[in-house]
Structures are given as C-alpha cells and as structure tokens.
mmCIF file as Biopython writes it, N, C-alpha, C and O atoms, coordinates in Angstrom:
data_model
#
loop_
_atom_site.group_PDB
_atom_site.id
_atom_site.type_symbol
_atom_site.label_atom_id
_atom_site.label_alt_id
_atom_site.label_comp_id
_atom_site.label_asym_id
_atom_site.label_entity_id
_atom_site.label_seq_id
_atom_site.pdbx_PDB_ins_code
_atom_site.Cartn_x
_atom_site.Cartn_y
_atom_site.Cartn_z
_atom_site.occupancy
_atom_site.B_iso_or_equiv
_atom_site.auth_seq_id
_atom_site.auth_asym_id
_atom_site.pdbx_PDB_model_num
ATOM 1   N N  . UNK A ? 1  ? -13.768 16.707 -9.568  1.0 0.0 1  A 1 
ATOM 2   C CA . UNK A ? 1  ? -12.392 17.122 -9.296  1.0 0.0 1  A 1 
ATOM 3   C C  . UNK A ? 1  ? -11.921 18.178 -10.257 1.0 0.0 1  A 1 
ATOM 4   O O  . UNK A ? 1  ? -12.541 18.634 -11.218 1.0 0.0 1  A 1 
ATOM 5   N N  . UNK A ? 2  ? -10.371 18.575 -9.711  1.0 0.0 2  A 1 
ATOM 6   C CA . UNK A ? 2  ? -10.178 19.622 -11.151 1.0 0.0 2  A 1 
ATOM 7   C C  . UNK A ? 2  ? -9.612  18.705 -12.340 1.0 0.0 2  A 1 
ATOM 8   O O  . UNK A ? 2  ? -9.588  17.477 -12.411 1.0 0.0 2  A 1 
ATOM 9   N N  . UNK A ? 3  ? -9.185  19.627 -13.211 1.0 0.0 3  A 1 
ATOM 10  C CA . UNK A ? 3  ? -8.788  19.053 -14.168 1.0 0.0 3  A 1 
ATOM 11  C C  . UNK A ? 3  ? -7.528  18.512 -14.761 1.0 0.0 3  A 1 
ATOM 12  O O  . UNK A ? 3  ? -7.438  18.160 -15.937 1.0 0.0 3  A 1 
ATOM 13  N N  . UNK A ? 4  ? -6.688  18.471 -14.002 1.0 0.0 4  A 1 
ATOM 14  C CA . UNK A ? 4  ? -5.627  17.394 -13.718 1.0 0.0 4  A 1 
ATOM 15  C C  . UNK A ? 4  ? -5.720  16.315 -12.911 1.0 0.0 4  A 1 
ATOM 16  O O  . UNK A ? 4  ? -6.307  16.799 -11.943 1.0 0.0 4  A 1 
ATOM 17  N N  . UNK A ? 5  ? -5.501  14.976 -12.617 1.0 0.0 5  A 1 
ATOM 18  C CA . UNK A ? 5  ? -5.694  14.007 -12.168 1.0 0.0 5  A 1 
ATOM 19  C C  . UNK A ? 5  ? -3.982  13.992 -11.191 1.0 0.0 5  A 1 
ATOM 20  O O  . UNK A ? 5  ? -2.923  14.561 -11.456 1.0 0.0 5  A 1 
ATOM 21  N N  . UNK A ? 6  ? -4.368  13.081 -10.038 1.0 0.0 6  A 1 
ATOM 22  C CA . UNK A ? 6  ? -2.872  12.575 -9.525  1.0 0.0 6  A 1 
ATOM 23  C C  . UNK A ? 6  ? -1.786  12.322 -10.347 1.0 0.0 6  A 1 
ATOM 24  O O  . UNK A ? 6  ? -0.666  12.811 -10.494 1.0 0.0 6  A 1 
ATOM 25  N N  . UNK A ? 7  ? -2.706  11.035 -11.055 1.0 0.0 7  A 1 
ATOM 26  C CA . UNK A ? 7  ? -1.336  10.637 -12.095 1.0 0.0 7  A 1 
ATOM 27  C C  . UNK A ? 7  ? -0.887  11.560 -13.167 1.0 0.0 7  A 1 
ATOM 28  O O  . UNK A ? 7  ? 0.293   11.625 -13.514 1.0 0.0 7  A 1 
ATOM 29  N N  . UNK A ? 8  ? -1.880  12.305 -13.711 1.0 0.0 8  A 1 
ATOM 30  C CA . UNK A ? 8  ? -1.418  13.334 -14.841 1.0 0.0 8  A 1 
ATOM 31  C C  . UNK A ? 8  ? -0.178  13.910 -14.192 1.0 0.0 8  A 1 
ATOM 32  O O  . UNK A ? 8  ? 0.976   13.907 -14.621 1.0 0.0 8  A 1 
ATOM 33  N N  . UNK A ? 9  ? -0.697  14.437 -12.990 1.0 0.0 9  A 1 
ATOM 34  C CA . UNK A ? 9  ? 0.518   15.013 -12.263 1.0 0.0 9  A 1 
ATOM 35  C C  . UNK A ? 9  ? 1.719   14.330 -12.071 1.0 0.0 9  A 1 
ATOM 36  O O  . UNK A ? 9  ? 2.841   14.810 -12.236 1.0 0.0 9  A 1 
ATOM 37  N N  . UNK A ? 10 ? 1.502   13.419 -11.786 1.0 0.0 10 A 1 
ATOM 38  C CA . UNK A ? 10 ? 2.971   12.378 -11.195 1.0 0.0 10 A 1 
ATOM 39  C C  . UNK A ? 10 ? 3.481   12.190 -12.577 1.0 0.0 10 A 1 
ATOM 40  O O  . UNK A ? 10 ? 4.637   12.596 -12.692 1.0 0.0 10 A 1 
ATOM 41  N N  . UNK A ? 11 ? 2.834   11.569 -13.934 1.0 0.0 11 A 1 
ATOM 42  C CA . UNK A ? 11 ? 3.343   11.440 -14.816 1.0 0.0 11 A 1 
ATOM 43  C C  . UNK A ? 11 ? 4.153   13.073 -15.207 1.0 0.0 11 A 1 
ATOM 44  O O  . UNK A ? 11 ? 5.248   13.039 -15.770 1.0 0.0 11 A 1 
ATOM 45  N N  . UNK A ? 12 ? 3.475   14.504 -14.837 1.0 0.0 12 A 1 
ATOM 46  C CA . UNK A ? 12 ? 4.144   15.728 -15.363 1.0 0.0 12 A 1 
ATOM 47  C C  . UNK A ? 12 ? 5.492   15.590 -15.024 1.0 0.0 12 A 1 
ATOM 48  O O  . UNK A ? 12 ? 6.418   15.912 -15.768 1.0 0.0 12 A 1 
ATOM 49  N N  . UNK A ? 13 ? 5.638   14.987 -13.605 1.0 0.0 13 A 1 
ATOM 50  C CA . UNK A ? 13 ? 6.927   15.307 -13.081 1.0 0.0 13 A 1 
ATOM 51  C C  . UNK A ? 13 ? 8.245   15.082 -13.891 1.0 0.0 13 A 1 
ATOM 52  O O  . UNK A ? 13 ? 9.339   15.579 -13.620 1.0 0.0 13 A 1 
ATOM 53  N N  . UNK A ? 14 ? 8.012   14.417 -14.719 1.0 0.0 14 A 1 
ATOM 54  C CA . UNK A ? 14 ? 8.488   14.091 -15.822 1.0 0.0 14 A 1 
ATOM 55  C C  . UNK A ? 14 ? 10.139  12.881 -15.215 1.0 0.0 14 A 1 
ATOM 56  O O  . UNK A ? 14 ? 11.218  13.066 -15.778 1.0 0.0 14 A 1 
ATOM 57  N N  . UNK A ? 15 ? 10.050  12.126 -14.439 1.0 0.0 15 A 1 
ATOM 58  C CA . UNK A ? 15 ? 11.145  10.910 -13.266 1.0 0.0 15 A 1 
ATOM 59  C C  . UNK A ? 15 ? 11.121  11.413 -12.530 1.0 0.0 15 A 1 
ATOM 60  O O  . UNK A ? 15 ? 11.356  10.436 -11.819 1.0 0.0 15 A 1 
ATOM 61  N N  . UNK A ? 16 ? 11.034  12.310 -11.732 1.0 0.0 16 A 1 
ATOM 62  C CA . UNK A ? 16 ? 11.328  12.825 -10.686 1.0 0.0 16 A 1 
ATOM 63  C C  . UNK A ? 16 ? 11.646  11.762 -9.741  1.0 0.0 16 A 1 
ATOM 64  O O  . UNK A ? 16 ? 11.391  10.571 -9.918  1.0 0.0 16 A 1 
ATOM 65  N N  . UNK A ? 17 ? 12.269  12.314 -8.641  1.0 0.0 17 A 1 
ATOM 66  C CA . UNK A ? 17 ? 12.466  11.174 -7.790  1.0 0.0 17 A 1 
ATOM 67  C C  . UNK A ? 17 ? 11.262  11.113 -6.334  1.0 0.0 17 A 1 
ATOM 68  O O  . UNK A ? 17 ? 11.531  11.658 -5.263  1.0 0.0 17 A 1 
ATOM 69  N N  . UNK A ? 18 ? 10.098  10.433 -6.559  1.0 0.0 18 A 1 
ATOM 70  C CA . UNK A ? 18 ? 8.790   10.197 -6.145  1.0 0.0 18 A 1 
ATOM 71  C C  . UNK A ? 18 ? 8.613   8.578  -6.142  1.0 0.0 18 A 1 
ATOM 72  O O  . UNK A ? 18 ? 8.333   7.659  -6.912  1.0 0.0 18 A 1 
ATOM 73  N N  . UNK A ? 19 ? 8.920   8.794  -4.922  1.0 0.0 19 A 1 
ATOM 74  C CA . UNK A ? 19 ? 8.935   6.908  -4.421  1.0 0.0 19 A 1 
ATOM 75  C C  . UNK A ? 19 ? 7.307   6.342  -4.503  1.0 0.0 19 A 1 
ATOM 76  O O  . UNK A ? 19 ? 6.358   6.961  -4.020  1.0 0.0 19 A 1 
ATOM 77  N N  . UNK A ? 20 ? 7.218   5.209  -5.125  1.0 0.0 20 A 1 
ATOM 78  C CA . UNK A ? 20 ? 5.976   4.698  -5.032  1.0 0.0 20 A 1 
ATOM 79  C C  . UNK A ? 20 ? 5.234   4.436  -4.045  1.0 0.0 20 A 1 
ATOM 80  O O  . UNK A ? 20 ? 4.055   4.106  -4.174  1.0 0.0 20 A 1 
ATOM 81  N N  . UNK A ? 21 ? 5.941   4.572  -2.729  1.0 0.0 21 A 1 
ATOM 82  C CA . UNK A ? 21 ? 4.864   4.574  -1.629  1.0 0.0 21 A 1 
ATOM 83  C C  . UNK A ? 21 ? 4.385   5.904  -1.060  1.0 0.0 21 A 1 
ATOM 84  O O  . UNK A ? 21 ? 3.363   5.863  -0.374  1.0 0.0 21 A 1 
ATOM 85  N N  . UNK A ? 22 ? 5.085   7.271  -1.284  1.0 0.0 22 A 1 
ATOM 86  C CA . UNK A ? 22 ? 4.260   8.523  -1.792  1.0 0.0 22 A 1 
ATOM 87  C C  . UNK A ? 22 ? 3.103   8.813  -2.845  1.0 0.0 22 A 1 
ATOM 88  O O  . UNK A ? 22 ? 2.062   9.467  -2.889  1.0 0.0 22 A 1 
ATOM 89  N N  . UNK A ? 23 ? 3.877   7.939  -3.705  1.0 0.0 23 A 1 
ATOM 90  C CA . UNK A ? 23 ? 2.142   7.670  -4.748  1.0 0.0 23 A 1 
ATOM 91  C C  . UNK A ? 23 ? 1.044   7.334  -3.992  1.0 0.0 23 A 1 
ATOM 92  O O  . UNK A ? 23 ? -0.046  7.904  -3.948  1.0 0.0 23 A 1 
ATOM 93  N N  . UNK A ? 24 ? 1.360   6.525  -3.501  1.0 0.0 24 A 1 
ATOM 94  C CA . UNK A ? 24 ? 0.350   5.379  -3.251  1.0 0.0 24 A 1 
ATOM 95  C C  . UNK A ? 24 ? -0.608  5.765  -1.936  1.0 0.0 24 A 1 
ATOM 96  O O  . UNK A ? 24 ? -1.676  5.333  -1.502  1.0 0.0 24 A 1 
ATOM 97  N N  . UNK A ? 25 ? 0.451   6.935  -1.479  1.0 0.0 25 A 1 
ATOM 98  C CA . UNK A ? 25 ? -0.128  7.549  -0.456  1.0 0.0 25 A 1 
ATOM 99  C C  . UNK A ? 25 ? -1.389  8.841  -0.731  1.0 0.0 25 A 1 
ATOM 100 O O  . UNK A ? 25 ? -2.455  9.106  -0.176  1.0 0.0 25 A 1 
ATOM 101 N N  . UNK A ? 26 ? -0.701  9.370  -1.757  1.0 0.0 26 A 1 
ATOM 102 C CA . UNK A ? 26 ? -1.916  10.432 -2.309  1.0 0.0 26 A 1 
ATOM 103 C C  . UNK A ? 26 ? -2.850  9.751  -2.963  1.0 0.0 26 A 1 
ATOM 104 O O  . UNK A ? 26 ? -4.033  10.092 -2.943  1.0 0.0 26 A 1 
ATOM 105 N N  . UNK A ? 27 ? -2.352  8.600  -3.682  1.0 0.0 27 A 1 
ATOM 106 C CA . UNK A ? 27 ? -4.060  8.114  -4.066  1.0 0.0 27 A 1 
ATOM 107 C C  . UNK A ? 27 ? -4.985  7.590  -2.984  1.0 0.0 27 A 1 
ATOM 108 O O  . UNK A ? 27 ? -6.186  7.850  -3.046  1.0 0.0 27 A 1 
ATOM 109 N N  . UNK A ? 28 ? -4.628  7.074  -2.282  1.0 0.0 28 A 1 
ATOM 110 C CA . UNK A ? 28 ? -4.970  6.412  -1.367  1.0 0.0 28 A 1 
ATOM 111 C C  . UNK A ? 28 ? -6.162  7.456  -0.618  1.0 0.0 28 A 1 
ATOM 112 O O  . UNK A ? 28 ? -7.364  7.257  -0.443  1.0 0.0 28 A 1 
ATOM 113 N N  . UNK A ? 29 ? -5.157  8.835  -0.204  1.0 0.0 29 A 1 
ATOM 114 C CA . UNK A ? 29 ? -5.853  9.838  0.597   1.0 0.0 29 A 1 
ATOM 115 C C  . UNK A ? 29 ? -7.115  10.236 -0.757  1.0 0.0 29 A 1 
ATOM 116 O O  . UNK A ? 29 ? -8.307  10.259 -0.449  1.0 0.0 29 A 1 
ATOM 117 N N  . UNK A ? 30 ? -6.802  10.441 -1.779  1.0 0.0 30 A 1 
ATOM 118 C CA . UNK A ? 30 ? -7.340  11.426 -2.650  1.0 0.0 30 A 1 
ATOM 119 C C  . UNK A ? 30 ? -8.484  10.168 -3.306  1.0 0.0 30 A 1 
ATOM 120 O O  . UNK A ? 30 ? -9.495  10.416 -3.963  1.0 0.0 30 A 1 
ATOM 121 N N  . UNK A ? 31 ? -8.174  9.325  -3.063  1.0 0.0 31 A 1 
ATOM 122 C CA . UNK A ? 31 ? -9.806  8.559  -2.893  1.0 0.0 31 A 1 
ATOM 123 C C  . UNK A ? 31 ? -10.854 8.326  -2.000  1.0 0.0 31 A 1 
ATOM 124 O O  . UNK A ? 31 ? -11.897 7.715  -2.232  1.0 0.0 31 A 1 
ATOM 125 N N  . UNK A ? 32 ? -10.525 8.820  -1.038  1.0 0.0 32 A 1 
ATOM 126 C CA . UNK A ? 32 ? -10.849 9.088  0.037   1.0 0.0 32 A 1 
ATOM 127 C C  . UNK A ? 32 ? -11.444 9.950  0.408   1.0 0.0 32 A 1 
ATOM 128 O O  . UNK A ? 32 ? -12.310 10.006 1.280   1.0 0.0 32 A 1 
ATOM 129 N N  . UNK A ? 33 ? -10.726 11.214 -0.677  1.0 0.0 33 A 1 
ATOM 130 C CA . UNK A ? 33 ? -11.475 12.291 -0.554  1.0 0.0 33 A 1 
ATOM 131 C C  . UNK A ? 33 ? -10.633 13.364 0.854   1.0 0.0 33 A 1 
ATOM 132 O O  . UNK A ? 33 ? -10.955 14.425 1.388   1.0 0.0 33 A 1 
ATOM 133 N N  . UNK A ? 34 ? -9.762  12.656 0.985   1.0 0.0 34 A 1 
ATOM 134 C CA . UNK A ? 34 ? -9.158  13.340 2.282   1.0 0.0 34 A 1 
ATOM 135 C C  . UNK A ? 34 ? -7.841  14.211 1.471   1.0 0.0 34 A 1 
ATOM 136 O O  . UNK A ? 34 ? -7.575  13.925 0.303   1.0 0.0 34 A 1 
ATOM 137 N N  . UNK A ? 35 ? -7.168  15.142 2.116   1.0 0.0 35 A 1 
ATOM 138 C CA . UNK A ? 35 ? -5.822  15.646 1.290   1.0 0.0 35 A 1 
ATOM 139 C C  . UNK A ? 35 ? -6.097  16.766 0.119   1.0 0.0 35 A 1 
ATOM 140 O O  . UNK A ? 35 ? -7.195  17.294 -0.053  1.0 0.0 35 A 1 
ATOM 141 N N  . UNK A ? 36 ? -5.085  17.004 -0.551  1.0 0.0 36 A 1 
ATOM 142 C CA . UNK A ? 36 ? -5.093  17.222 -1.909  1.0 0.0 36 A 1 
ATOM 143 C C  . UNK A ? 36 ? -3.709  15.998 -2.615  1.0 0.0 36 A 1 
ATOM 144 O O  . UNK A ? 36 ? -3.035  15.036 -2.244  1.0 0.0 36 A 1 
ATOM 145 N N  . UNK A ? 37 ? -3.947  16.943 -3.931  1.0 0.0 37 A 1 
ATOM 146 C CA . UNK A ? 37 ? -2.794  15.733 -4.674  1.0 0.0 37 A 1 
ATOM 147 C C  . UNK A ? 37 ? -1.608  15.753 -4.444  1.0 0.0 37 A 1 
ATOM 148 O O  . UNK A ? 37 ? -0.831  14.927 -4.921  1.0 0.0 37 A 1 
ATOM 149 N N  . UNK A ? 38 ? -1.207  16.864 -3.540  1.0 0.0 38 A 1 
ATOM 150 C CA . UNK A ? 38 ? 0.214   17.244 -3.186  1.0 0.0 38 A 1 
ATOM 151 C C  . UNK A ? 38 ? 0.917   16.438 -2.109  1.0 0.0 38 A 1 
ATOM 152 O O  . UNK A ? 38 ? 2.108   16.213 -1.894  1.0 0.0 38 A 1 
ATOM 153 N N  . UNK A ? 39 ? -0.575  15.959 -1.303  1.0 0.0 39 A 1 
ATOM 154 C CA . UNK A ? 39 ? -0.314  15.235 -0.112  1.0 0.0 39 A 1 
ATOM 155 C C  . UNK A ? 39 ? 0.904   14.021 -0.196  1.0 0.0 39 A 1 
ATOM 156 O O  . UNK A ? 39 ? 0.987   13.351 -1.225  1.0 0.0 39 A 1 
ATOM 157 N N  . UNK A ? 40 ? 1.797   13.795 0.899   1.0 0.0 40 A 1 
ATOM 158 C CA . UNK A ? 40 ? 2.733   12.974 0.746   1.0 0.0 40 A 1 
ATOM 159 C C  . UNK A ? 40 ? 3.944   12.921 -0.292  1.0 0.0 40 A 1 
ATOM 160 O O  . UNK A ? 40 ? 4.929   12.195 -0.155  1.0 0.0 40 A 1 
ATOM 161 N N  . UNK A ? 41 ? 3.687   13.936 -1.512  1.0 0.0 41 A 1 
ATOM 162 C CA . UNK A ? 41 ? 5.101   13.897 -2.327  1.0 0.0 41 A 1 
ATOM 163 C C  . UNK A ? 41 ? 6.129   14.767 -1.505  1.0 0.0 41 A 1 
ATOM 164 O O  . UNK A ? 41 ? 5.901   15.550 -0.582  1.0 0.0 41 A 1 
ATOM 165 N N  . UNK A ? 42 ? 7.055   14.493 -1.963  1.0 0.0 42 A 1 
ATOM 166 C CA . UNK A ? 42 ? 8.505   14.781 -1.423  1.0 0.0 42 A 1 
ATOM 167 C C  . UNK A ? 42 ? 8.770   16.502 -0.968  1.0 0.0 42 A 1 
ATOM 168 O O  . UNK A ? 42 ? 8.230   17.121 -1.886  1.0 0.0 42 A 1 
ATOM 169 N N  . UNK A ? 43 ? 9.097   17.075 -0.409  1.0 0.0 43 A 1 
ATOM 170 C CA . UNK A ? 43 ? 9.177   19.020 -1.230  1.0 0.0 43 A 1 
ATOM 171 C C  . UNK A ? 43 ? 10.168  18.900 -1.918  1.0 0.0 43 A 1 
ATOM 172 O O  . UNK A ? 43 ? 9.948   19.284 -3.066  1.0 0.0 43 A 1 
ATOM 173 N N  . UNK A ? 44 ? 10.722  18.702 -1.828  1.0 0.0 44 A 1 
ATOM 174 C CA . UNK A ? 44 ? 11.872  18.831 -2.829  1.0 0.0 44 A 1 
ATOM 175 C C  . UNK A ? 44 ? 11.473  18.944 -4.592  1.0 0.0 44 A 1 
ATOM 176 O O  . UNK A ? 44 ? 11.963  19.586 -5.521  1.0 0.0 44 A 1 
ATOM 177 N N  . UNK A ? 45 ? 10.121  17.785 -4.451  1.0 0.0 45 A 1 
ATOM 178 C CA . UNK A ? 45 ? 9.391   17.516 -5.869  1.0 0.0 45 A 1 
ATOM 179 C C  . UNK A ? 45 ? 8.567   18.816 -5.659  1.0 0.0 45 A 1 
ATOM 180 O O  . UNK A ? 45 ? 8.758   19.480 -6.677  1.0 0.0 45 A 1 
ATOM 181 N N  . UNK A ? 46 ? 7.619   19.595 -4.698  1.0 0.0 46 A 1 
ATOM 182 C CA . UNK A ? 46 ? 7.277   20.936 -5.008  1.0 0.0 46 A 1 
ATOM 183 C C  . UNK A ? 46 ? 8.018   21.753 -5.188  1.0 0.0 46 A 1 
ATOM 184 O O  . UNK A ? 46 ? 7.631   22.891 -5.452  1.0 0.0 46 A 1 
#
C-alpha cells in the first residue's frame, strides 16, 4: 500500500465529523482490496 494507512488518515482529520459506520466502510472495502481510502467518507470531509 502507500504510505499512509486509513486510520493515519482518519486520525489526520483531526474530529472531523466522520461517522463510524463510514469508517467502517472504507476499511471494510480497503481490506478487500476494493475502493480507495476515500471511499465512503463524507465530501464535505474531502
């Protein structure tokens, strides 16, 4: 993978408002191997 992780990322956001079942959704995909890490967060958070 590259060299930021999901959570590195989710932790960058620094609270953002990123509901845990958007988390749970990019890990989910991104273990999978399906997506990227962007998958399922909010836009508002991009």
């Amino acid at each position: 993978g590259s060299g930021i992780t999901i959570y590195d990322y989710i932790i960058a956001l620094g609270g953002r408002d990123v509901r845990k079942r958007d988390i749970a959704a990019v890990v989910d995909l991104a273990e999978k191997g399906e997506g990227d890490m962007f998958y399922g967060l909010r836009t508002e958070v991009l």
